[in-house]
C-alpha positions as CSV (number, residue, x, y, z in Angstrom):
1,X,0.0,0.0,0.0
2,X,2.3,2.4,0.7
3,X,4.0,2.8,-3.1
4,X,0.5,3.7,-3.8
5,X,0.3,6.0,-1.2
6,X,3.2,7.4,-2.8
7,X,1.7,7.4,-6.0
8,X,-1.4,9.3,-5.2
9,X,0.9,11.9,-3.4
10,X,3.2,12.4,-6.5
11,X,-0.7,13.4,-8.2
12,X,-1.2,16.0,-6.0
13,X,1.9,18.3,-6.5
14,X,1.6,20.9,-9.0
15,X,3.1,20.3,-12.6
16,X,4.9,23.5,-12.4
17,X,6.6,25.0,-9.8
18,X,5.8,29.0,-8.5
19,X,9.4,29.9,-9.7
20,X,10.2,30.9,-12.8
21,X,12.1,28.1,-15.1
22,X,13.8,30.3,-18.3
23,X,16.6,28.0,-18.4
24,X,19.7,28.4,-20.0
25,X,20.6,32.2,-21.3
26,X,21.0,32.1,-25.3
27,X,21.9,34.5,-27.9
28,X,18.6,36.7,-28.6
29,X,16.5,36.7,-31.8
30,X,17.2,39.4,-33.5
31,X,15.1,39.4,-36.6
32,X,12.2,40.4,-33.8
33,X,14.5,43.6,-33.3
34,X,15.0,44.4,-36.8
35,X,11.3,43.6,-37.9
36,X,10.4,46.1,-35.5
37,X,12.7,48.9,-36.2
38,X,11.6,48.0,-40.2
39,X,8.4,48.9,-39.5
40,X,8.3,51.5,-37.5
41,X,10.9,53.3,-39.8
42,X,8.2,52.7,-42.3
43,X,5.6,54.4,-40.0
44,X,7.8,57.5,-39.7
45,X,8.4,57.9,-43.8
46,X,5.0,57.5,-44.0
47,X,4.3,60.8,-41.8
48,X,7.3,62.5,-43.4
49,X,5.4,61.7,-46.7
50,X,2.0,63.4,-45.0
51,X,3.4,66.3,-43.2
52,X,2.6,68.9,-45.8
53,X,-0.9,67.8,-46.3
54,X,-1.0,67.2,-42.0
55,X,0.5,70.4,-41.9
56,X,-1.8,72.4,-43.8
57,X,-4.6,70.6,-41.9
58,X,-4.3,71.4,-38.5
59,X,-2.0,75.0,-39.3
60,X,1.3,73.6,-38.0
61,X,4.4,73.6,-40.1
62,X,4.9,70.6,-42.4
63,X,7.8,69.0,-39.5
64,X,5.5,68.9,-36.9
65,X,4.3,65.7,-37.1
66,X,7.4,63.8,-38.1
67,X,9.2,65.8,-34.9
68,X,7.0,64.4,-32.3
69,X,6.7,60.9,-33.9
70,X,10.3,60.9,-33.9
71,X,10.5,62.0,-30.7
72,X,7.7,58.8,-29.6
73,X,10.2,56.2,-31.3
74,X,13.5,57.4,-29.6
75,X,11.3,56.4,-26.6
76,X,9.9,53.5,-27.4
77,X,13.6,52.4,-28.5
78,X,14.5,53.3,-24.8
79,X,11.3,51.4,-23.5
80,X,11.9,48.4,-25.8
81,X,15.1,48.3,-23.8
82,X,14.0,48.4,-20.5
83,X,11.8,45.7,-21.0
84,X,14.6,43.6,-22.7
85,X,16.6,43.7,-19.3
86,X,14.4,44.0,-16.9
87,X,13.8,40.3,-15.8
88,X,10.6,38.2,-15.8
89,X,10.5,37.6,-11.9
90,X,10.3,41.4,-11.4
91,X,7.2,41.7,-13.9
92,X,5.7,39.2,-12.3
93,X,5.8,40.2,-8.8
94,X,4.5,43.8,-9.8
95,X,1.6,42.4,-12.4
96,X,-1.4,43.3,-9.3
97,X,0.6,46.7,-8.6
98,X,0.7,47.6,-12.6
99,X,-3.0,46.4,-13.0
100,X,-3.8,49.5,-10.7
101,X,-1.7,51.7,-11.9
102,X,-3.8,51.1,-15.2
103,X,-6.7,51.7,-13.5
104,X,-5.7,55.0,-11.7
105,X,-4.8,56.4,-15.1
106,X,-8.6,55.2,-17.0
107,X,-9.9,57.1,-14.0
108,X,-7.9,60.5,-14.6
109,X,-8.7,60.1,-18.4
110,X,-12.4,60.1,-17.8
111,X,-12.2,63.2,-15.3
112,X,-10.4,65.0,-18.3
113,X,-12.5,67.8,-19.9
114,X,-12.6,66.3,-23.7
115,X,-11.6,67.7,-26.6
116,X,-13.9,68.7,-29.0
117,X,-12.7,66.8,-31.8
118,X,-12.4,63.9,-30.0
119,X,-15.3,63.8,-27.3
120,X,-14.4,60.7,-25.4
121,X,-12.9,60.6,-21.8
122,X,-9.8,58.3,-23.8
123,X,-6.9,60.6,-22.9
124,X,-4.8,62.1,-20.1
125,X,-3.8,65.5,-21.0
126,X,-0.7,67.4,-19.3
127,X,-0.5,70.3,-21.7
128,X,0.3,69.5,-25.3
129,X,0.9,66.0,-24.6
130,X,-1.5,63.4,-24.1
131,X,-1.7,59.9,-23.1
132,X,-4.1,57.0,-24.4
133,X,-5.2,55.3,-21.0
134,X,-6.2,52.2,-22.8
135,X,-2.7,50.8,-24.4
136,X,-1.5,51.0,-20.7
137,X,-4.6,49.0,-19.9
138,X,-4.0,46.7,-23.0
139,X,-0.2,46.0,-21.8
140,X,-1.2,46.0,-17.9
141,X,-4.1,43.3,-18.3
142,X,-1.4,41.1,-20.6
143,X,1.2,41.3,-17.2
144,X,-1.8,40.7,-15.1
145,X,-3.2,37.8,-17.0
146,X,0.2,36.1,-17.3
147,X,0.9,36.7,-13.6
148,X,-2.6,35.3,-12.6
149,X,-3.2,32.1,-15.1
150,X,0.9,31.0,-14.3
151,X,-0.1,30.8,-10.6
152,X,-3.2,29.0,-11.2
153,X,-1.1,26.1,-13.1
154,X,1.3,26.3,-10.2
155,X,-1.4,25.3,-7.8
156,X,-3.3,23.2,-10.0
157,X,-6.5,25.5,-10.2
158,X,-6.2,26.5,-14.1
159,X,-9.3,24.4,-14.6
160,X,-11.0,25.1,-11.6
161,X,-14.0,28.0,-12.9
162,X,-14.2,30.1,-9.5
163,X,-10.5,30.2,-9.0
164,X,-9.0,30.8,-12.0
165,X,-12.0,32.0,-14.6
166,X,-14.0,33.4,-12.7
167,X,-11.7,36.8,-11.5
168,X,-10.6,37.3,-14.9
169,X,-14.6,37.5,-16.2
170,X,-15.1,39.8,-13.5
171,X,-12.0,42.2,-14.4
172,X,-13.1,42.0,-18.0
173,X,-16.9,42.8,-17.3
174,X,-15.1,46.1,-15.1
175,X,-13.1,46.6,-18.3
176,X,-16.2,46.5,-20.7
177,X,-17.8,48.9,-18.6
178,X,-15.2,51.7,-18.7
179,X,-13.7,50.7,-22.1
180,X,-16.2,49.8,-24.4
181,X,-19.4,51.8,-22.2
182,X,-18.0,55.1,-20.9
183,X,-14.8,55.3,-23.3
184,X,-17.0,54.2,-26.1
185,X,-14.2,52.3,-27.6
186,X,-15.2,48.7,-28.2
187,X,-12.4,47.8,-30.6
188,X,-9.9,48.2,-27.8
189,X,-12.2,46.1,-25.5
190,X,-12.2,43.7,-28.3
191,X,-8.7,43.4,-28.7
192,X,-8.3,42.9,-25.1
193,X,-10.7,40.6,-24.6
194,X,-9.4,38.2,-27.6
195,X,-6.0,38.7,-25.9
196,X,-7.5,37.3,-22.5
197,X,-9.4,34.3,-24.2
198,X,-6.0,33.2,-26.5
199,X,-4.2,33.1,-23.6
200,X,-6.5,31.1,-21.5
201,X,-6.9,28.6,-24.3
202,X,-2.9,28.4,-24.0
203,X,-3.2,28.4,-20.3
204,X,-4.7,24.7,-20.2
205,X,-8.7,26.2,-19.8
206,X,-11.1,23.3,-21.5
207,X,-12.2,24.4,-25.4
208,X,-15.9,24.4,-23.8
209,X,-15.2,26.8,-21.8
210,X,-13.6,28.7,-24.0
211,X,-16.7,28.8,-26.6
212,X,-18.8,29.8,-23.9
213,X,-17.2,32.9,-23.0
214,X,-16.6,33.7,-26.6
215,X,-20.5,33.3,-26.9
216,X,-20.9,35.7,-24.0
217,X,-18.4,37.8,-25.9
218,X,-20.2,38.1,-28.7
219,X,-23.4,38.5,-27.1
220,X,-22.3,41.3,-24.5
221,X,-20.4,42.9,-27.9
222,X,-23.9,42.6,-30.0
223,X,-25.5,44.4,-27.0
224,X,-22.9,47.6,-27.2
225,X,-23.3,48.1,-30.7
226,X,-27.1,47.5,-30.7
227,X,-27.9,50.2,-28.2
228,X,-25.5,53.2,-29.8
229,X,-26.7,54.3,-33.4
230,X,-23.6,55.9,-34.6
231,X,-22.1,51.5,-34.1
232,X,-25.4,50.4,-35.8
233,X,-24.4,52.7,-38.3
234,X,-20.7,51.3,-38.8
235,X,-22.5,47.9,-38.8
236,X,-24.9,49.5,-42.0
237,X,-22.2,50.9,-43.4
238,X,-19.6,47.9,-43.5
239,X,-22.8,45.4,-45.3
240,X,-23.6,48.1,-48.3
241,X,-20.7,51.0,-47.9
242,X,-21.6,52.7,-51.2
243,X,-25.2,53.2,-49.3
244,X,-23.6,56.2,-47.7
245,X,-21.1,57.5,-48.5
246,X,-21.6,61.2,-47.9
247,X,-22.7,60.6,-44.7
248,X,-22.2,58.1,-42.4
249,X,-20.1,55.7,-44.7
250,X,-17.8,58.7,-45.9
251,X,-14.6,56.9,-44.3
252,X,-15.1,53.7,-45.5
253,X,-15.5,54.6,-49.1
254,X,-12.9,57.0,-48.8
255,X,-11.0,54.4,-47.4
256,X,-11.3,52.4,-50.7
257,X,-10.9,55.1,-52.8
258,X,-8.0,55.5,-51.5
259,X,-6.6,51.6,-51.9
260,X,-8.0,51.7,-55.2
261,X,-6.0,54.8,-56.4
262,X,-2.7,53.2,-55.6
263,X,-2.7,50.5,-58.3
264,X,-0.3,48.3,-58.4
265,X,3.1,50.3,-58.1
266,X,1.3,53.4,-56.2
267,X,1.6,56.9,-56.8
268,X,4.8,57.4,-55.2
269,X,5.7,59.2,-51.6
270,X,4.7,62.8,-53.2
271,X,1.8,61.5,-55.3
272,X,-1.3,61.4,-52.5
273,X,-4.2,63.1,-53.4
274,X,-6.7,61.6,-50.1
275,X,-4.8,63.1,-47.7
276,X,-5.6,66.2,-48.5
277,X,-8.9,66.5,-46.6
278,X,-10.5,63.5,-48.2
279,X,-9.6,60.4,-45.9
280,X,-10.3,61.3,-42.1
281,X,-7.6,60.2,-40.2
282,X,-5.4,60.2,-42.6
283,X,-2.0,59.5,-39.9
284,X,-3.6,57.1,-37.8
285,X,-6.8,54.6,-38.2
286,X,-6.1,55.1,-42.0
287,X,-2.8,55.0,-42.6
288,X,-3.1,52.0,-44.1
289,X,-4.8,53.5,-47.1
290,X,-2.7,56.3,-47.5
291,X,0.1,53.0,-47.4
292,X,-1.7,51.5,-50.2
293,X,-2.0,54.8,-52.2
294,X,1.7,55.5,-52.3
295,X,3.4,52.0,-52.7
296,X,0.4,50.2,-54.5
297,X,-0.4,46.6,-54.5
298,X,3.2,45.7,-54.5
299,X,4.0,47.6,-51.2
300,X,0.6,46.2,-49.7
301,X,2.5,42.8,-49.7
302,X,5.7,43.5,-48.6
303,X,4.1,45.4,-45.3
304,X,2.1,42.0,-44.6
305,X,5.0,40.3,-45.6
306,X,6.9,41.9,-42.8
307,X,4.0,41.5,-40.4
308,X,3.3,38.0,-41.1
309,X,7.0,37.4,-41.0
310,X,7.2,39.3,-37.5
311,X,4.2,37.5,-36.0
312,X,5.5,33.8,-37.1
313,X,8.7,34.8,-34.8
314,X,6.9,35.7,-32.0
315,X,4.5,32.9,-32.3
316,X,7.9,30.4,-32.4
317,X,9.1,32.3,-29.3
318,X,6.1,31.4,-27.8
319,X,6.0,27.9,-28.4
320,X,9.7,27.3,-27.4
321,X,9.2,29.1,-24.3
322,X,10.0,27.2,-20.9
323,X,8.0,28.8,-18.2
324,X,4.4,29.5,-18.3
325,X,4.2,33.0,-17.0
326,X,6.5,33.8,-20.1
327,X,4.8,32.0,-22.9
328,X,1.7,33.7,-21.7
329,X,3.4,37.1,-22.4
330,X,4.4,36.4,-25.3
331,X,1.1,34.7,-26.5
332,X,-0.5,38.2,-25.5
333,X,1.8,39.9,-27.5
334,X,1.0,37.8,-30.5
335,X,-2.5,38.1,-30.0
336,X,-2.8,41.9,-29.4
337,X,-0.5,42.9,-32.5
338,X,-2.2,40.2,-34.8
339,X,-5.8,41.2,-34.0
340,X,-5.4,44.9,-34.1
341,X,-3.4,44.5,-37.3
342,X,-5.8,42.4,-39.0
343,X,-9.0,45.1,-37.6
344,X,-6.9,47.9,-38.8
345,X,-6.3,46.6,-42.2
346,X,-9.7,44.9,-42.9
347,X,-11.4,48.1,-42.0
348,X,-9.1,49.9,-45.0
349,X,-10.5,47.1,-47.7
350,X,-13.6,46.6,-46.9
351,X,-13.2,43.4,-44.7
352,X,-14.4,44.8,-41.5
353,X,-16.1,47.3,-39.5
354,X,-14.5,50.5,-39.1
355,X,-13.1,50.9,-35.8
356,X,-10.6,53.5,-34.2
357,X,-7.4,51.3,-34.0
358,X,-4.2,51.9,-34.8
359,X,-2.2,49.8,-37.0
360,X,0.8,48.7,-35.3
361,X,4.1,50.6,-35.4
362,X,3.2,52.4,-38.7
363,X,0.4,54.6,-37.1
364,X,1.3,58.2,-36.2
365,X,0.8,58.4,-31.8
366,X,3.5,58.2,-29.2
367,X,1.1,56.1,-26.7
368,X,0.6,53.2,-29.1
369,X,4.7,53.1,-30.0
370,X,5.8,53.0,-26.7
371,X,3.7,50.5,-25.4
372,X,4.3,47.9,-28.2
373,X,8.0,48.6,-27.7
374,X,7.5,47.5,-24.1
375,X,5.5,44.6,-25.7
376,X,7.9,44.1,-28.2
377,X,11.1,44.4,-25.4
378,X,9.2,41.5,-23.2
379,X,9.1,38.9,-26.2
380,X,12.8,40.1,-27.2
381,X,13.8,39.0,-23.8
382,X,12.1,35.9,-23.9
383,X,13.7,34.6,-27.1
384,X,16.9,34.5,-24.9
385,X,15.2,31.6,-22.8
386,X,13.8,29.0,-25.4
387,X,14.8,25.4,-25.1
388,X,17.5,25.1,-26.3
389,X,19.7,21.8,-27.2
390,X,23.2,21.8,-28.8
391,X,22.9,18.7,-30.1
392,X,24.0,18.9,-33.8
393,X,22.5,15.8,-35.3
394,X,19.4,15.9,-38.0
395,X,20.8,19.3,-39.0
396,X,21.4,20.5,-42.2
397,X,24.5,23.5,-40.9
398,X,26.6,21.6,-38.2
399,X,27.5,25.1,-36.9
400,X,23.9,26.4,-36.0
401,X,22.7,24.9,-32.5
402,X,19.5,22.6,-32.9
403,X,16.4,23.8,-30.9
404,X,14.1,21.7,-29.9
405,X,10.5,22.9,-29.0
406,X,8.9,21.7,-26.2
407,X,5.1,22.9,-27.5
408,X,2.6,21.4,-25.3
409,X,-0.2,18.9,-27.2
410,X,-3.2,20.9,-25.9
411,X,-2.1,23.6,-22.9
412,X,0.6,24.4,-20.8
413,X,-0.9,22.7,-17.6
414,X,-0.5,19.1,-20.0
């Protein structure tokens, strides 16, 4: 009896330890470094190419705009940095602290008198700078999330509904509220939300469960854009855009007025007509467009070229990571770049709703930069501690180390 008893006890421990388990230090990936600085060097040409017609807009000189964006990439460089060294055990033991911190800063945005042009409590406004409350809360609930779901595995709870799903349901219901009801932006709820559900999936939470809190998703999400007109609108707009175009569907045909002028080798970096006061937004939700006119179809693949190319890297980090509370990270990463990219650019042709998000490091703001550097820094770091064998054999260059991925069949608690 008692090997059994030994046995049953063995069952009971946790299948992964409260400590963090990077392993062995390795050289970095740096193709993640230089697909960044590719595309955000791509961003910043592309608001060099729109200052004059920016310029003339808002009554600045043509610089402005290329000034301050250059100003938000030296610090996102210095952010991307910080998060690269600064190690995983100290984000982890400040994900509850940063979680409030995001919160403090949504309640300062919504005591902010609004701007007229923009009349949503969305920013924090010292001056002539302002600050986007909700990338904070994007990157804070991704720390918090990882934090949370690597402790449930450690104890064993991951499946268990009231200790490990149940909080996060109840932080995202808080987070609908503000976000999606008082903020009235519903694109960033929905990017956080598909965030929180790809990483419980990876977490080890059953598929059931997963589908029925999608269905809530999409039910709670049908409820928000049901009970404001100017989102049943967008809705109208997306199935028959042509409908409206001089009113409410103005952007969207714009939009692909804009694609459509570029052909397929563009109209060059001086050649846009569209951001002359046609396309709203021309520097950031629709940059895209304005992408599309000046490079053509040809540049249109090369830019997902590059993203698809950058996502498949941090999607390999991912799945060669060795501790759950950085896999999780990185998994967030993935799934916050990939949805808003794919929103941001299916909105531009047609393929989706138009919403108000940026497409990643090509869209004019300082807040969206530096917070996907610090997202971007975090998954840098954590492509120094994938498994990692120097074992030579089945390998076609005996001088390049052999990795061997340790991707779980199902979740990470498996």
């Amino acid at each position: 009896m008692r090997p059994q008893n030994t046995i049953r006890h063995r069952q009971r421990q946790p299948l992964f330890t409260s400590q963090l388990s990077l392993g062995r230090k390795h050289r970095p990936d740096y193709s993640v470094l230089i697909l960044s600085i590719t595309l955000l060097v791509i961003g910043l040409v592309l608001v060099y190419a729109l200052g004059p017609a920016l310029g003339a807009s808002k009554h600045v000189s043509n610089s402005f705009f290329l000034n301050r964006q250059i100003i938000a990439i030296a610090l996102s460089l210095i952010a991307f940095l910080i998060a690269a060294k600064v190690p995983f055990e100290w984000w982890r033991q400040v994900y509850k602290p940063l979680l409030g911190i995001a919160i403090i800063a949504t309640m300062i945005a919504l005591l902010m008198p609004v701007n007229p042009a923009y009349p949503a409590h969305r920013w924090v406004r010292l001056g002539s700078l302002s600050f986007q409350s909700v990338e904070l809360v994007k990157f804070a609930v991704m720390i918090w999330m990882a934090g949370f779901l690597s402790e449930c595995i450690a104890r064993g709870q991951i499946t268990n509904f009231k200790a490990a799903q149940q909080p996060i349901i109840i932080a995202l219901g808080a987070i609908a509220l503000v976000v999606a009801g008082i903020q009235s932006d519903l694109g960033s709820f929905g990017v956080i939300a598909l965030m929180a559900l790809s990483m419980l999936m990876v977490a080890g939470v059953p598929l059931k469960k997963i589908f029925i809190f999608g269905a809530i998703g999409l039910v709670v999400g049908s409820l928000f854009i049901m009970s404001t007109p100017y989102r049943r609108s967008r809705i109208e707009t997306f199935i028959n855009p042509s409908a409206k175009c001089q009113t409410t569907g103005y952007q969207a045909c714009q939009a692909l007025i804009t694609v459509g002028s570029g052909g397929i080798v563009g109209l060059g970096l001086g050649g846009s007509v569209q951001a002359y006061g046609y396309l709203p937004e021309a520097a950031n939700d629709s940059i895209f467009a304005i992408y599309a006119e000046k490079f053509g179809l040809i540049g249109c693949w090369i830019l997902l070229a590059l993203f698809v190319w950058l996502f498949s890297k941090i999607k390999f980090i991912a799945e060669m990571s060795t501790d759950n509370f950085t896999r999780l990270i990185v998994v967030g990463v993935l799934t916050w770049l990939s949805v808003q990219s794919a929103v941001n650019i299916g909105a531009m042709l047609g393929l989706a709703p138009l919403k108000g998000i940026t497409l990643p490091f090509i869209s004019y703001g300082g807040t969206s930069v530096v917070f996907i550097a610090l997202a971007m820094g975090l998954v840098f770091q954590a492509s120094q501690y994938t498994a990692f064998s120097a074992t030579r054999e089945n390998s076609s260059n005996p001088r390049r180390p052999h990795l061997q991925s340790n991707r779980p069949n199902r979740g990470m608690n498996q």
